[in-house]
C-alpha positions in Angstrom: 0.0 0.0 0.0 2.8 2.5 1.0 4.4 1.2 -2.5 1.1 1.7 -4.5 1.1 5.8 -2.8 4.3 6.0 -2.9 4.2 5.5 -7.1 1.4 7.1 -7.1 2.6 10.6 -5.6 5.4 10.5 -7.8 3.3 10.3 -10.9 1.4 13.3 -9.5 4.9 15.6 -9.3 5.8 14.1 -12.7 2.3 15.2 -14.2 1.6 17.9 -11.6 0.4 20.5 -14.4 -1.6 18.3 -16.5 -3.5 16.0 -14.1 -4.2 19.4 -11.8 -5.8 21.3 -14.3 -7.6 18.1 -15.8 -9.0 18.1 -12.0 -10.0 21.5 -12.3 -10.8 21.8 -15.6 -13.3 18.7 -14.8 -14.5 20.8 -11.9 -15.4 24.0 -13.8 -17.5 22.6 -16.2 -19.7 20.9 -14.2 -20.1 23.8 -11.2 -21.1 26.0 -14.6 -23.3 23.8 -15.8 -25.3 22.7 -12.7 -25.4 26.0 -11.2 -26.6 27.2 -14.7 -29.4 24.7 -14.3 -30.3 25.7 -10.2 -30.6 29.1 -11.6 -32.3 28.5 -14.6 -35.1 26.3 -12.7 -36.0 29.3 -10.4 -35.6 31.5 -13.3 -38.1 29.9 -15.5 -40.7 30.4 -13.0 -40.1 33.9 -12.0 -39.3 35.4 -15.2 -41.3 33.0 -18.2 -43.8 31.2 -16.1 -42.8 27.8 -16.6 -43.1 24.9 -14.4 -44.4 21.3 -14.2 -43.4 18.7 -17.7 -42.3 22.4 -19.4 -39.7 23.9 -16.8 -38.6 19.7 -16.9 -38.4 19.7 -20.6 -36.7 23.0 -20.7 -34.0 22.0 -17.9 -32.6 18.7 -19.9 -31.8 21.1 -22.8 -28.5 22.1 -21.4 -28.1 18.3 -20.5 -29.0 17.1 -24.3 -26.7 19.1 -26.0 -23.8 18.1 -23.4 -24.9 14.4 -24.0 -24.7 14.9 -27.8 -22.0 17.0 -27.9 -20.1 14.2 -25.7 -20.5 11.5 -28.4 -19.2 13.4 -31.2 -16.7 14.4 -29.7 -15.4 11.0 -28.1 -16.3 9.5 -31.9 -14.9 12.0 -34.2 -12.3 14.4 -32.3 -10.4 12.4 -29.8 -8.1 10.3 -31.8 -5.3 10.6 -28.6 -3.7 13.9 -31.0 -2.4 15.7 -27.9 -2.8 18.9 -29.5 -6.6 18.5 -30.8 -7.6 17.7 -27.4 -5.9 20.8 -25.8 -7.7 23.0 -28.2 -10.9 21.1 -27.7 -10.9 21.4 -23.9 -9.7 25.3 -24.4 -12.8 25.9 -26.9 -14.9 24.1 -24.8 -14.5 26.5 -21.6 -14.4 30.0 -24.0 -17.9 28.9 -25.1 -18.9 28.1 -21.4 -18.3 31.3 -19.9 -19.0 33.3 -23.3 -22.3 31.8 -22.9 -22.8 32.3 -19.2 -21.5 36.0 -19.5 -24.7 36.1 -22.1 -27.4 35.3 -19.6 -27.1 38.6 -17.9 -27.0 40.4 -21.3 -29.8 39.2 -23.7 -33.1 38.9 -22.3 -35.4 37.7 -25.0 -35.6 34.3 -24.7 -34.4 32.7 -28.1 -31.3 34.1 -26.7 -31.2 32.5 -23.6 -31.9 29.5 -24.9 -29.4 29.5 -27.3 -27.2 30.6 -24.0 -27.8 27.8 -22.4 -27.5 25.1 -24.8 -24.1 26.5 -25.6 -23.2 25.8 -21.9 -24.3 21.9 -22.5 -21.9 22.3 -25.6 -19.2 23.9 -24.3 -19.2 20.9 -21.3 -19.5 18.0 -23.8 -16.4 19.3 -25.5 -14.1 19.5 -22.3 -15.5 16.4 -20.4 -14.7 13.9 -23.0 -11.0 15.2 -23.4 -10.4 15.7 -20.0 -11.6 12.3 -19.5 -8.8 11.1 -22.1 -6.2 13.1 -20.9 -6.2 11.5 -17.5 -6.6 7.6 -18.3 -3.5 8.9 -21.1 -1.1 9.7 -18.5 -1.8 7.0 -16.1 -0.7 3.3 -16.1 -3.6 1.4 -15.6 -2.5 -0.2 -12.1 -3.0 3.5 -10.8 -6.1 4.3 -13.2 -8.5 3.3 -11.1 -7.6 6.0 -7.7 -6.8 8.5 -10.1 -9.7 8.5 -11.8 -11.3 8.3 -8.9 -10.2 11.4 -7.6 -10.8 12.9 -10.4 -14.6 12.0 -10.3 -14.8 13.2 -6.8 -13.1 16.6 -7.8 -16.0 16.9 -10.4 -18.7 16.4 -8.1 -17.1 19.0 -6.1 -17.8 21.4 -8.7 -21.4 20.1 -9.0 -21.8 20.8 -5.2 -20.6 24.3 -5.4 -22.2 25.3 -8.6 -25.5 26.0 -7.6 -25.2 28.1 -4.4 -22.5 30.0 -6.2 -23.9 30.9 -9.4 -27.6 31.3 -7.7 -26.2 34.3 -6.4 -23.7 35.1 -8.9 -26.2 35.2 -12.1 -28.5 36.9 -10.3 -26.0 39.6 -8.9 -25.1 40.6 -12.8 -28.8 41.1 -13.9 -29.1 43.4 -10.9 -26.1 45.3 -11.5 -27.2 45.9 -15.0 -30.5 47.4 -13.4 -28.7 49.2 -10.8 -26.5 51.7 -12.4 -27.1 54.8 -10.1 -26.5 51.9 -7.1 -24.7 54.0 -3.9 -25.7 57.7 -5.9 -29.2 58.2 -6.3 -31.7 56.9 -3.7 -34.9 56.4 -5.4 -38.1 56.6 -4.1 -39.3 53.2 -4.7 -36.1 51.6 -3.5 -38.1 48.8 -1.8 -40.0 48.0 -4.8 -40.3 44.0 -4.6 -39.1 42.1 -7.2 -40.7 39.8 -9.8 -42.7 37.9 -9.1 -44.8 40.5 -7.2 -48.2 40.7 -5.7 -48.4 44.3 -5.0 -46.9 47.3 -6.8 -48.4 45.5 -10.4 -48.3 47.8 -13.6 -50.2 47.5 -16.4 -49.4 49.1 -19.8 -52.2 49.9 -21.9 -50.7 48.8 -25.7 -52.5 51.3 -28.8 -50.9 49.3 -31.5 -47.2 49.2 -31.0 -45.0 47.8 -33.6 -42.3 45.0 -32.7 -39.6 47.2 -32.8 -41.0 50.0 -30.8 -42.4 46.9 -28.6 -39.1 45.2 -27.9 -37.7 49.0 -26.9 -39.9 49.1 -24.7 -39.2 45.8 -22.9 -35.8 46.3 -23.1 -35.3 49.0 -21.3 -38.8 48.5 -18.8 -39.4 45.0 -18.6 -38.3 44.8 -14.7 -41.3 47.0 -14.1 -44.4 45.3 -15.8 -46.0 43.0 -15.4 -49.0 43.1 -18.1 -48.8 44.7 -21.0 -52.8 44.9 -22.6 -54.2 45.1 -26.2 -56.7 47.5 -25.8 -59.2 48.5 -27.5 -59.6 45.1 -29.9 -56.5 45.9 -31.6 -55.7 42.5 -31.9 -58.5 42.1 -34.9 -56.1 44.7 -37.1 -52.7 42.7 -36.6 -51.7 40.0 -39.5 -51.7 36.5 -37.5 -48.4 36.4 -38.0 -47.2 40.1 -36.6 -49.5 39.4 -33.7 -48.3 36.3 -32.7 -44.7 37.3 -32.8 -45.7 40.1 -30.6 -47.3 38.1 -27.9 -43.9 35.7 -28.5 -41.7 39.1 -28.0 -43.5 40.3 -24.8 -43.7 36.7 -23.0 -39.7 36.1 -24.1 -39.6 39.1 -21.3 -41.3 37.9 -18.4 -44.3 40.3 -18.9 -48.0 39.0 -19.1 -50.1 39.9 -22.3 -53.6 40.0 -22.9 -55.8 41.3 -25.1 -58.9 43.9 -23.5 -61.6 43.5 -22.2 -64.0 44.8 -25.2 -62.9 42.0 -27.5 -64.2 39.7 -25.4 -67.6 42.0 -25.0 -68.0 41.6 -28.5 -67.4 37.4 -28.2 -69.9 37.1 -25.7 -71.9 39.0 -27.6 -72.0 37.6 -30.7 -71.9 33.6 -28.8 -68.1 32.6 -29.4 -66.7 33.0 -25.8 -65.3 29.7 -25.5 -64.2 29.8 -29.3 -62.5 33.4 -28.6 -61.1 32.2 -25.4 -59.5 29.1 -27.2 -58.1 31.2 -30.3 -55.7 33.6 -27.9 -55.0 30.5 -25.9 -53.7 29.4 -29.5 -51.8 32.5 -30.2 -49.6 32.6 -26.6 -51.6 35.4 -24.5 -51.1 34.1 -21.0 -53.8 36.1 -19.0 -57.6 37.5 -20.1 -60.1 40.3 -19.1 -63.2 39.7 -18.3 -65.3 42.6 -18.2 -68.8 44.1 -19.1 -68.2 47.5 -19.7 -70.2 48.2 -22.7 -72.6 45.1 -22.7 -75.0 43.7 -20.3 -74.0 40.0 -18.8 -75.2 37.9 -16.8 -73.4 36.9 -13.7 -73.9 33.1 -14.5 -72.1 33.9 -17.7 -69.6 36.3 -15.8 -68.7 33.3 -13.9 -68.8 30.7 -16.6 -66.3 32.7 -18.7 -63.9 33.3 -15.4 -64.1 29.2 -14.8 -63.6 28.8 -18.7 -60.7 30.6 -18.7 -59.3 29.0 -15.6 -59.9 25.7 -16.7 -56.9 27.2 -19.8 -54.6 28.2 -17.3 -54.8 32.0 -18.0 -53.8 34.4 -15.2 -58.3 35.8 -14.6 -58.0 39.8 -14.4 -61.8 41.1 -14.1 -63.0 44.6 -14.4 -66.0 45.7 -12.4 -68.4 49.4 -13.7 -69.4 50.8 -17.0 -67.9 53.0 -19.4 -71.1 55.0 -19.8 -71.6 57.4 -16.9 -75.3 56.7 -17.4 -75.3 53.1 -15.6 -72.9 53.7 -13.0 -72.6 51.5 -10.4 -73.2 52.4 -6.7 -70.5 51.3 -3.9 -72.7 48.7 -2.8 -73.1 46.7 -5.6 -69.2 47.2 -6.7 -68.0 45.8 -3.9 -70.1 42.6 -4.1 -69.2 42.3 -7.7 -65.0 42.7 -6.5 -66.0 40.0 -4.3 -67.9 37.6 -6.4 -64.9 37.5 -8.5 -62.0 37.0 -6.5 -64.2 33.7 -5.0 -64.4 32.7 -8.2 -60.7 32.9 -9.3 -60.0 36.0 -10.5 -56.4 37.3 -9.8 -57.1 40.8 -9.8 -60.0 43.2 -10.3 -60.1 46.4 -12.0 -62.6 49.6 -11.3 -63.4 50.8 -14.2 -62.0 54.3 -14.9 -61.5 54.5 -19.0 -58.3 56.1 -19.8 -59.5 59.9 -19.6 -60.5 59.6 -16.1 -63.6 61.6 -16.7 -67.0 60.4 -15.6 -66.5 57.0 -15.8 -66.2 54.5 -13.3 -64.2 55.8 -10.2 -64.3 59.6 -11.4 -66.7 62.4 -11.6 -67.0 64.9 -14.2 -63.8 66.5 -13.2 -61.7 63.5 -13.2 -61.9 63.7 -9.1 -61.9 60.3 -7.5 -65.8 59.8 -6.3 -66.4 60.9 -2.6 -69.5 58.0 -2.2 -67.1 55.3 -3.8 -64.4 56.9 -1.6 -66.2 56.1 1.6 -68.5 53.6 0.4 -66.1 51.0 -0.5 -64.0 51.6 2.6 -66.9 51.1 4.6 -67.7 47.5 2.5 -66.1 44.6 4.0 -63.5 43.7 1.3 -61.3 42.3 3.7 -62.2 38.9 3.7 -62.4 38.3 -0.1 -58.7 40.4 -0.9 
């Protein structure tokens, strides 16, 4: 035994340089690549709304290229040419952290996608190499310790990888959105992060193109979380522009969904459930549900909420009229608000149009009502918010 170590430290001070950085090489690529994967499992929750069979399906990209990437490169490359492998292994980590640095640069998600099957890449081009370089340069009485070690190094690197790079991939998004970090103290400085439930913002879209659309997101995304076709824009896009759209807006962790009128006009004309299924089709991941120019029923008020849960859109409801005319009293606002949120919706709107005159919550001058101001204070919404 002292012999067998003995022989066995010597080959290590013989082949210090290349065995230690095959260790550590080894270790690298698999702390990158599992602590890509922690982060991107939270990540596809928080900022594209994956989970279940999806986020799963999403999560073995990485590993799929690395298992693919593997075999070619043990087949085809690694034909023991010293020099090949070097440049292999070298390649293999540039396209590692080239693709990591990525993640905290690109936000639309055919980007980050592409980011991370380059990570699974990069790995199956060092692995196999590294895996050749140390069974090369031992003699296969001492094979099996040192590759041993070697595998325990590794998994070293998977241990590590995920509370590291958790924090560390995380830590270069925010300092990209933190510029004016230690300068300026802003107001909203305690703003909570995606995924929020208070502080939501909704931006009303007129028609944006995709350019104008992806300007947008790239420099707001952090702070919305809907953006809204109003006004049945969606009937004027080409299929193709509008789907595209929707695909642009989701790739940046904002909700989309089209207004509430379109569906009016659905229910109206007997397609809810055929509407409902068409932007389901198309990608929008939330609805409204409101009656502000048409009369409804609340048994079909609450079989188009249910409908639209039972297709796993995110329920935003809106409660008054647009015409000053029918206004509703605080009274029966409040019961509506809480009909809703029993019956799944996420959030609910008072109606207020977008001039904020007489309509809704304001009066003729665009004041906030005094009876809705006291009256829906005084109405228990407590137990249904």
């Amino acid at each position: 035994m002292r012999q067998y170590l003995k022989s066995l430290l010597t080959l290590f001070e013989k082949k210090s340089v290349l065995l230690l950085s095959s260790f550590f090489g080894g270790m690298t690529a698999l702390l990158l690549l599992f602590g890509v994967l922690f982060f991107l499992s939270d990540h596809l929750e928080t900022a594209f709304h994956y989970d279940g069979i999806k986020k799963g399906a999403v999560l073995a990209i990485p590993v799929l290229f690395l298992c693919v990437t593997s075999y070619i490169t043990g087949m085809i490359f690694i034909k023991k040419n010293v020099l090949v492998i070097k440049w292999l292994v070298a390649s293999g980590l540039a396209v590692i952290t080239a693709a990591l640095a990525s993640l905290g640069i690109f936000k639309q998600i055919i980007f980050f996608f592409a980011a991370i099957s380059l990570i699974g890449v990069g790995a199956g081009l060092v692995l196999p190499c590294l895996n050749t370089i140390i069974t090369s340069v031992t003699a296969s009485e001492k094979r099996g310790l040192v590759t041993s070690l070697y595998g325990g190094v590794r998994f070293w690197g998977v241990a590590i990888g995920p509370p590291l790079l958790s924090g560390g991939v995380c830590f270069l998004g925010e300092k990209i959105k933190n510029t004016w970090e230690g300068i300026i103290c802003f107001p909203a400085k305690d703003r909570i992060q995606k995924p929020r439930d208070t502080g939501i913002t909704m931006v009303i879209d007129k028609g944006m193109g995709l350019d104008e659309t992806a300007d947008l997101l790239g420099i707001c995304s952090p702070y919305i979380d809907f953006i809204k076709f109003a006004f049945g824009t969606p009937a004027l896009y080409p299929p193709e522009i509008l789907e595209e759209k929707v695909r642009l807006i989701k790739s940046f962790g904002v909700d989309v969904y089209p207004g509430g009128t379109f569906l009016e006009a659905a229910i109206l004309q007997g397609k809810m459930e055929q509407y409902l299924n068409r932007i389901k089709n198309i990608g929008f991941t939330a609805i409204e549900i409101s009656d502000g120019t048409i009369r409804m029923s609340e048994e079909t008020r609450q079989g188009a909420i249910s409908f639209a849960a039972g297709l796993d859109f995110k329920i935003l409801t809106e409660v008054g009229k647009k015409d000053s005319s029918k206004r509703l009293n605080p009274g029966q606002l409040a019961d509506q608000i809480k009909k809703d949120l029993k019956n799944g919706a996420l959030f609910v709107i008072v109606e207020g149009r977008d001039s904020g005159i007489n309509a809704g919550l304001y009066d003729r001058e665009g004041q906030f009502r005094q009876d809705l101001r006291v009256g829906l204070r005084s109405d228990t919404l407590a137990d249904s918010v």
